[in-house]
C-alpha positions as CSV (number, residue, x, y, z in Angstrom):
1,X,-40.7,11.0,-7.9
2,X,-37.7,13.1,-8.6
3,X,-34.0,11.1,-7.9
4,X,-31.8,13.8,-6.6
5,X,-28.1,13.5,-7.8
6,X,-25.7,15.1,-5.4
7,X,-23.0,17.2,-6.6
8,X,-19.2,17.7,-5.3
9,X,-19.0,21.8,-4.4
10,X,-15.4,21.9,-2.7
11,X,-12.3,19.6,-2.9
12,X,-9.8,20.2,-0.4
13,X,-6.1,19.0,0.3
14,X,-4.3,19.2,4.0
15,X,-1.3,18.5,5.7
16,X,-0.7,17.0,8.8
17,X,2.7,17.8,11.1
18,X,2.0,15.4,13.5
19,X,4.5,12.2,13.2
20,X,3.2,8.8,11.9
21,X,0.1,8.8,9.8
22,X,-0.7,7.6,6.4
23,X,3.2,8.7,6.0
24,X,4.0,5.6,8.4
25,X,7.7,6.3,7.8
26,X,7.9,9.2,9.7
27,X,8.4,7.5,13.2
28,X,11.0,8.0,15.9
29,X,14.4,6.5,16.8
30,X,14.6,3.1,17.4
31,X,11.1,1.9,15.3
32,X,11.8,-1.2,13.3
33,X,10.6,0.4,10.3
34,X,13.8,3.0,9.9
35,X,16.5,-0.1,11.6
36,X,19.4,-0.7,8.6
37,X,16.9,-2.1,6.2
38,X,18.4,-2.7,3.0
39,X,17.1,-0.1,0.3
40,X,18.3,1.5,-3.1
41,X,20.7,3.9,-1.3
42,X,22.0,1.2,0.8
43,X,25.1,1.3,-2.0
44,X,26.1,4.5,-0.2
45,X,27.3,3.2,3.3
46,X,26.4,6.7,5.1
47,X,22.6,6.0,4.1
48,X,22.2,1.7,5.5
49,X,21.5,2.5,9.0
50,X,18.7,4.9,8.3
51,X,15.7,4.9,5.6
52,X,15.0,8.4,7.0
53,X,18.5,9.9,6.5
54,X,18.0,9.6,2.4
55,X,14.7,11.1,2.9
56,X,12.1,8.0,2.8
57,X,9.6,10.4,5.0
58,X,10.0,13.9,3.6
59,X,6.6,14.1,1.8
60,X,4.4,13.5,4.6
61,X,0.8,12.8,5.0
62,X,-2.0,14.1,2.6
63,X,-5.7,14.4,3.8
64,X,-8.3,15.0,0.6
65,X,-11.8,16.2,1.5
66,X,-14.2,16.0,-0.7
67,X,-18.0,17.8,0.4
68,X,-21.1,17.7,-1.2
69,X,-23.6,20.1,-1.8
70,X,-25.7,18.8,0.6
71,X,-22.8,19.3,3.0
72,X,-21.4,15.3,3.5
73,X,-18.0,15.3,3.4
74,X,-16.3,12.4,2.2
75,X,-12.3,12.1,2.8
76,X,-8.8,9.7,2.5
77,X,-5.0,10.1,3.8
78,X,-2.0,8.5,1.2
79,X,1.1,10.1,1.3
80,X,2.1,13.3,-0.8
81,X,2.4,16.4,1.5
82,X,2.3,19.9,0.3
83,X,3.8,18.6,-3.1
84,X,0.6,16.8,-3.8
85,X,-1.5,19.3,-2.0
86,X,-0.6,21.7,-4.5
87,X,-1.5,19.5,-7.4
88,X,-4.6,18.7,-6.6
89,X,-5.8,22.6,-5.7
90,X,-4.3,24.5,-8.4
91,X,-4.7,21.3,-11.6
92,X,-7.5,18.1,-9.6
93,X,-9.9,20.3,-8.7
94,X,-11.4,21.8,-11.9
95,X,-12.1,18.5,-12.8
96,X,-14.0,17.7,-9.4
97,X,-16.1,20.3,-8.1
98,X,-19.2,20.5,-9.9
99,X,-19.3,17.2,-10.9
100,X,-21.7,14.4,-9.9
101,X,-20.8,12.6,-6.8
102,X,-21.0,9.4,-8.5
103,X,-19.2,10.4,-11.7
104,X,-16.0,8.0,-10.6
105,X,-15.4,7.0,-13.8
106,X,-15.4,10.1,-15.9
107,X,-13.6,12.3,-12.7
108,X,-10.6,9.9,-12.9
109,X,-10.2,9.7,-16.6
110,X,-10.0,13.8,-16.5
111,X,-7.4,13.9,-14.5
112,X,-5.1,11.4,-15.5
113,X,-5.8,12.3,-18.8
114,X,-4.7,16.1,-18.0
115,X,-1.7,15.4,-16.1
116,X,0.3,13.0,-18.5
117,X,2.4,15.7,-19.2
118,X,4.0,15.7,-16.4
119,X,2.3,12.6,-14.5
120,X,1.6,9.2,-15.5
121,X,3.4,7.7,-11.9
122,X,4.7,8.6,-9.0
123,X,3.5,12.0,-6.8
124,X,1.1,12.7,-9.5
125,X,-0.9,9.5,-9.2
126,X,-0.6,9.8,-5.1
127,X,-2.5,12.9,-5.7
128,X,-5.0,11.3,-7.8
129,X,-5.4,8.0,-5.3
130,X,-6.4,10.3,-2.6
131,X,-8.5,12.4,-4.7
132,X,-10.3,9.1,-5.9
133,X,-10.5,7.4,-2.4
134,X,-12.0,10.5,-1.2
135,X,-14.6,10.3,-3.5
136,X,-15.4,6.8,-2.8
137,X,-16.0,7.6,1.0
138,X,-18.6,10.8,-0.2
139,X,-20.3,8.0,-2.3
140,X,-20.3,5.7,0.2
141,X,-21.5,8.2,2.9
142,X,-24.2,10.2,0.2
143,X,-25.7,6.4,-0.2
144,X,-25.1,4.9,3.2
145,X,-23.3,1.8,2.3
146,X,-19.4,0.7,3.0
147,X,-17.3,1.1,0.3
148,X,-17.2,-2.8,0.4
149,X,-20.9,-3.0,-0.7
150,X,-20.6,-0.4,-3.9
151,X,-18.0,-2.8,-5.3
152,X,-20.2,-5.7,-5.1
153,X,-20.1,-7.2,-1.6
154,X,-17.7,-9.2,0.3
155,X,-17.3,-12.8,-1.2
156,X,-16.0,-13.8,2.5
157,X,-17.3,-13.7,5.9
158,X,-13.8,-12.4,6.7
159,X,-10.6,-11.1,5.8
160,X,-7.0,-13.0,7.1
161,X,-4.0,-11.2,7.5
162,X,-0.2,-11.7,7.3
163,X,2.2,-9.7,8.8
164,X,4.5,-7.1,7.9
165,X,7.6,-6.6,10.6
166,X,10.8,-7.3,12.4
167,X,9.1,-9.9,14.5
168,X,7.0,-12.9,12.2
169,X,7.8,-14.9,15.7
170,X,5.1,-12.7,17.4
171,X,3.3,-12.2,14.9
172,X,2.2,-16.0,14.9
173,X,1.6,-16.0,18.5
174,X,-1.4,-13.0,17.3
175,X,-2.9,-15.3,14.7
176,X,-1.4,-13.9,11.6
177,X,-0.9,-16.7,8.7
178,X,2.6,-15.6,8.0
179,X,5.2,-12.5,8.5
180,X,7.3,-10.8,6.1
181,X,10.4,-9.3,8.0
182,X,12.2,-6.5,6.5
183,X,15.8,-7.4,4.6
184,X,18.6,-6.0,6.2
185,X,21.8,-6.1,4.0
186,X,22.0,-5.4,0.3
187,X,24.7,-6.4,-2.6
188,X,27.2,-3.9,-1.6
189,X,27.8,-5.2,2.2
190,X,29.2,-8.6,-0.2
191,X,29.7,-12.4,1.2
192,X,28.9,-11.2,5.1
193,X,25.4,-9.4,4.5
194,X,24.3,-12.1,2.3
195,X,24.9,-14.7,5.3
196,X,23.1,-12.5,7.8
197,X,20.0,-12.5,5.5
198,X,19.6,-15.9,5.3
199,X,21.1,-16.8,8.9
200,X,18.4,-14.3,9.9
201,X,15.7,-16.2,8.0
202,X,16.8,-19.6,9.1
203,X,17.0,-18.1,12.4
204,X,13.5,-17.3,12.2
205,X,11.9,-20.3,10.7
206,X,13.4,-22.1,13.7
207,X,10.7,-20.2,16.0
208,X,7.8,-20.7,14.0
209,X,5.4,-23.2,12.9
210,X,5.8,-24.9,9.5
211,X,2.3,-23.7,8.4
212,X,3.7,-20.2,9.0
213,X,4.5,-18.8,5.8
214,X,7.7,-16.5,5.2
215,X,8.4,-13.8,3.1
216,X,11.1,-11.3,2.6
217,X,11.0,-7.4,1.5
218,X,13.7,-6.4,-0.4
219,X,12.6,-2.5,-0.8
220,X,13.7,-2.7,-4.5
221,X,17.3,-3.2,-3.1
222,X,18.8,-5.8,-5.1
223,X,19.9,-7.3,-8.7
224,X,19.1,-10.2,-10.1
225,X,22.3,-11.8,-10.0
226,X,21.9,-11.3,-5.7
227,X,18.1,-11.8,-5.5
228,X,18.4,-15.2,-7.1
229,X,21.7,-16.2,-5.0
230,X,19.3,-15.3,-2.2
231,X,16.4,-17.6,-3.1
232,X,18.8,-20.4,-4.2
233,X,20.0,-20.3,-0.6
234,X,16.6,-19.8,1.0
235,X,15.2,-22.9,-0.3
236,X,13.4,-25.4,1.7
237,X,13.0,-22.8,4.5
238,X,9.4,-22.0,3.5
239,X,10.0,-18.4,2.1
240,X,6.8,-18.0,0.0
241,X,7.7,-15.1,-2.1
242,X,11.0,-12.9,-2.5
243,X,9.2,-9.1,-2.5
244,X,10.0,-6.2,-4.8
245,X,13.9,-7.3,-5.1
246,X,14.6,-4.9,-7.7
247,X,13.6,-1.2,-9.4
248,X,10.5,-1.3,-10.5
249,X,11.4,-0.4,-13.9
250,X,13.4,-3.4,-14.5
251,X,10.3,-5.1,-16.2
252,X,13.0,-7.7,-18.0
253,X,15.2,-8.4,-14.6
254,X,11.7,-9.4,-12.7
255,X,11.0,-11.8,-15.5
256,X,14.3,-13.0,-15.5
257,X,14.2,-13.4,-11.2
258,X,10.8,-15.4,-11.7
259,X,12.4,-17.6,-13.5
260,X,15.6,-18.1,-12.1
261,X,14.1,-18.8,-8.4
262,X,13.8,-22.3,-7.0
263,X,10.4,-24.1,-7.4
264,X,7.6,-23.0,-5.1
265,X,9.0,-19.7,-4.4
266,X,7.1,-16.7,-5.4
267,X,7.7,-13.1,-7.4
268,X,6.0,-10.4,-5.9
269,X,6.1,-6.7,-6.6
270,X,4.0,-3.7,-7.6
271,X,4.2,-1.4,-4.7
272,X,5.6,0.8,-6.7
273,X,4.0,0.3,-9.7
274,X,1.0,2.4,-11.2
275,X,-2.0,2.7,-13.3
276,X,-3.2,-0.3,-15.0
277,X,-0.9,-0.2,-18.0
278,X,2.2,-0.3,-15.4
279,X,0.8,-3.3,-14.1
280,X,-0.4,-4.7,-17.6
281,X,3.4,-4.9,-18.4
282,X,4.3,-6.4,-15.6
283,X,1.5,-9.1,-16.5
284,X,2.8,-9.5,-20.3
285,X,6.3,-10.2,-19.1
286,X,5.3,-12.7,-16.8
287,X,7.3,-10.9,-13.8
288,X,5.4,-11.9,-11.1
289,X,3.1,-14.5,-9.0
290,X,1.5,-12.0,-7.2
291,X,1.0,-8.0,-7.7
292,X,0.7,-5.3,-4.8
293,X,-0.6,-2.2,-5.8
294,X,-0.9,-0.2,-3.3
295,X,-4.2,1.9,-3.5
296,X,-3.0,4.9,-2.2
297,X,-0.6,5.1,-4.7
298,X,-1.1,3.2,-7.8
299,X,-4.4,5.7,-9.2
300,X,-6.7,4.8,-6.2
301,X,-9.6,2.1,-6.3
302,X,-11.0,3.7,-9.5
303,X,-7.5,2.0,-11.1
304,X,-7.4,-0.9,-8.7
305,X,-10.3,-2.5,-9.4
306,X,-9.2,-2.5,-13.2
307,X,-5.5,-3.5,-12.6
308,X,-7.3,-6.9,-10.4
309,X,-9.4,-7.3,-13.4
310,X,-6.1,-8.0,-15.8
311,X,-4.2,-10.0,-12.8
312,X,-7.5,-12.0,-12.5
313,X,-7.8,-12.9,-16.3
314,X,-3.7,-13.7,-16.2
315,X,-4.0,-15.9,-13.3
316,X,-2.5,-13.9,-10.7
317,X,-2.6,-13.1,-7.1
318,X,-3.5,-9.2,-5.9
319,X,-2.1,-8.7,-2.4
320,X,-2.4,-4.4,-2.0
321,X,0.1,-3.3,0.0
322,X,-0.2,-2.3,3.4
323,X,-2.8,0.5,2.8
324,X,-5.3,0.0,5.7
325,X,-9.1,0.5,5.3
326,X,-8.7,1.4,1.9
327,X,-7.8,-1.9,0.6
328,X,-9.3,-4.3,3.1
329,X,-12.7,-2.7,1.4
330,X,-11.2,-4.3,-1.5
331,X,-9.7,-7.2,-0.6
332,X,-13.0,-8.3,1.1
333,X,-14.4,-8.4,-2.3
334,X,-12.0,-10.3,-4.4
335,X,-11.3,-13.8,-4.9
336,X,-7.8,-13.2,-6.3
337,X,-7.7,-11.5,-3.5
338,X,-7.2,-14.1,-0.6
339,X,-5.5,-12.3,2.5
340,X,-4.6,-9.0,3.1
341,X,-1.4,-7.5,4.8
342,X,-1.1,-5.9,7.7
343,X,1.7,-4.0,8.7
344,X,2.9,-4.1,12.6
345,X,3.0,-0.3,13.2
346,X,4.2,-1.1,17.3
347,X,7.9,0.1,17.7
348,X,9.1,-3.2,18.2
349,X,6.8,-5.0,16.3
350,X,5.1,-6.7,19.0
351,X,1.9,-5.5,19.5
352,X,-1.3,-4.6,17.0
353,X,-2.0,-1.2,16.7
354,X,-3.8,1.1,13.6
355,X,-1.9,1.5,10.9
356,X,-2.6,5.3,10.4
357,X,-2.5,6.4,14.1
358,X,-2.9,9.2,15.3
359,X,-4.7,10.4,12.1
360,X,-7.7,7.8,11.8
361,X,-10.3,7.2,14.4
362,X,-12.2,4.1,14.1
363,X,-9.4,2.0,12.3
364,X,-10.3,-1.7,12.0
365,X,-7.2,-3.9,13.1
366,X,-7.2,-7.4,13.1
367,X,-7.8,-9.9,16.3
368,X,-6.7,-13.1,16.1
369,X,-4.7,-12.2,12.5
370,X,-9.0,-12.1,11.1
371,X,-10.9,-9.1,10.4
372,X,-15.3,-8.3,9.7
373,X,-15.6,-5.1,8.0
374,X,-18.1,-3.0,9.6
375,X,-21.3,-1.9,7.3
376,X,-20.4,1.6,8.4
377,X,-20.9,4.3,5.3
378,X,-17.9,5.0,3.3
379,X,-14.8,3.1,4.3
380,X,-16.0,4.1,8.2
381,X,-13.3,5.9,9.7
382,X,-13.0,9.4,11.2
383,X,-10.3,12.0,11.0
384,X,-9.0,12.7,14.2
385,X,-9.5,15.9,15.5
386,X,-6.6,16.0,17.9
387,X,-4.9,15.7,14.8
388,X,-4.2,19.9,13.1
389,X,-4.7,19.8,9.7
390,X,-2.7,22.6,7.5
391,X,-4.2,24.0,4.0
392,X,-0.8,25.1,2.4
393,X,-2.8,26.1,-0.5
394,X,-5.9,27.3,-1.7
395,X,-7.7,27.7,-5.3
């Protein structure tokens, strides 16, 4: 009996105008995501109120398609926009179509391999996430199994959440295990903004449950001097981890944070981070408790699994960042792996909707802060139609 081994005969990348989607920055005025959180450009006073007016959403949301030749089409939204379509049409592609549906391995190696020239992080490796994830849903699709069950199988019935928003408060009241609140004020707004950080933390462990765990994003905002003023002062508040307080190049600062913060209190960063080697530094500095690649970014699942393979054999945590269906496949699967995050897309933070509206149609969202992945082929979402998708360019 003949095995028949499906090739890939087009890749294709989109854009999408619509507002929102895997580009989750791009919201309207007034959404808790864009309200003076503290970022890298909050040194510049005309850029603290809004993440948007330095340009957080300009790149906007990528959609990679990925078809068969028996006509399945596989496909996966990260961020990118025409900048990443471009890459993957006129350099990806050549190493994709033609190739065996299930050649993962030797697909990603290509094109990371052919792009270090100009690559290695960054847009390059957003292009290659969605490229990869898109592949993993034709897989999934060609052999009728969730993307949970190629790598292995869930080691859990289900997945538990914490949440990601202005409101941890709320957040509780859903079921969540804990809530990370956006920080608001960075070094430059001194004494005063430092006090409204942690009078807005102390305000907020007053409303919620001592078994509620805290945490605080710091959107690469601060220095180590301020990060660990900010931990020293957030002590005995049950703030679990301090995320991402510094550039994510500043391997020796994050070692130095880890060790400067009061016992109990976590290091957490890797959003920003990619490729395994990225994160293998961060490992061999010993610069954080817990990574959080996120796999829309950081080389796709290809990369992830290997990057949780080194944080497993250091003795670290993996927490993905807030990537939806493409990391709870993961996540499912992965001791090191213990809860996911979820991020609280509502305006105000006080409702649970999908991540990726309007651009995903069948999106899992949590009830009760707890989550069973459906056995639905490839990571079991649809594209939604409603949705117009642009091809800028074409090889």
């Amino acid at each position: 009996m003949s095995v028949r081994n499906p090739r890939i005969r087009h890749l294709r990348a989109y854009t999408v105008d619509a507002q929102g989607g895997a580009d989750y920055h791009d919201q309207p005025a007034g959404h808790w995501i864009d309200d003076h959180i503290a970022t890298p450009m909050s040194v510049y006073p005309e850029y603290r109120q809004s993440r948007q007016s330095f340009g957080i959403d300009v790149l906007g949301s990528l959609v990679v398609e990925a078809e068969a030749d028996d006509g399945t089409v596989g496909f996966a939204v990260t961020t990118g926009g025409e900048p990443a379509a471009w890459i993957i049409e006129n350099h990806l592609a050549r190493f994709v179509e033609g190739a065996p549906a299930a050649g993962l391995e030797r697909i990603w190696d290509q094109m990371y391999r052919s792009t270090l020239f100009y690559g290695r992080k960054g847009l390059v490796l957003n292009a290659i996430s969605g490229v990869d994830l898109a592949l993993w849903d034709l897989l999934g699709k060609l052999r009728e199994q969730p993307v949970h069950a190629l790598l292995g199988g869930p080691v859990r019935e289900e997945q538990v959440f914490y949440a990601t928003g202005a409101r941890p408060d709320l957040a509780e009241s859903m079921g969540f295990i804990g809530g990370k609140m956006p920080l608001r004020h960075g070094p430059a707004e001194g004494e005063e903004g430092l006090r409204a950080n942690v009078e807005a933390m102390t305000s907020m462990r007053e409303r919620v449950g001592d078994d509620f765990f805290l945490a605080y994003d710091c959107w690469m905002s601060l220095d180590v001097p301020y990060a660990t003023r900010l931990g020293h002062r957030l002590a005995g508040q049950g703030v679990r981890w301090i995320e991402e307080a510094l550039p994510p190049d500043d391997y020796w600062g994050y070692a130095e944070l880890r060790r400067n913060l009061p016992p109990g209190m976590l290091t957490s960063t890797g959003e920003h981070e990619a490729g395994r080697l990225g994160f293998r530094l961060l490992l061999d500095m010993d610069c954080a408790d817990i990574l959080q690649p996120d796999v829309g970014w950081c080389g796709g699942l290809t990369e992830l699994v290997k990057i949780s393979a080194l944080a497993d054999a250091h003795g670290k945590l993996v927490v993905p960042h807030g990537s939806s269906v493409y990391s709870y496949h993961f996540v499912i699967t992965r001791h090191n792996s213990p809860f996911a995050e979820f991020l609280m897309m509502a305006p105000q933070a006080d409702e649970v909707v999908p991540m990726f509206s309007p651009l995903l149609l069948d999106e899992p969202v949590p009830v009760g802060g707890r989550l069973t992945l459906p056995d639905t082929p490839g990571f079991g979402v649809r594209l939604n139609p409603e949705c117009a998708l642009r091809r800028p360019f074409q090889h």
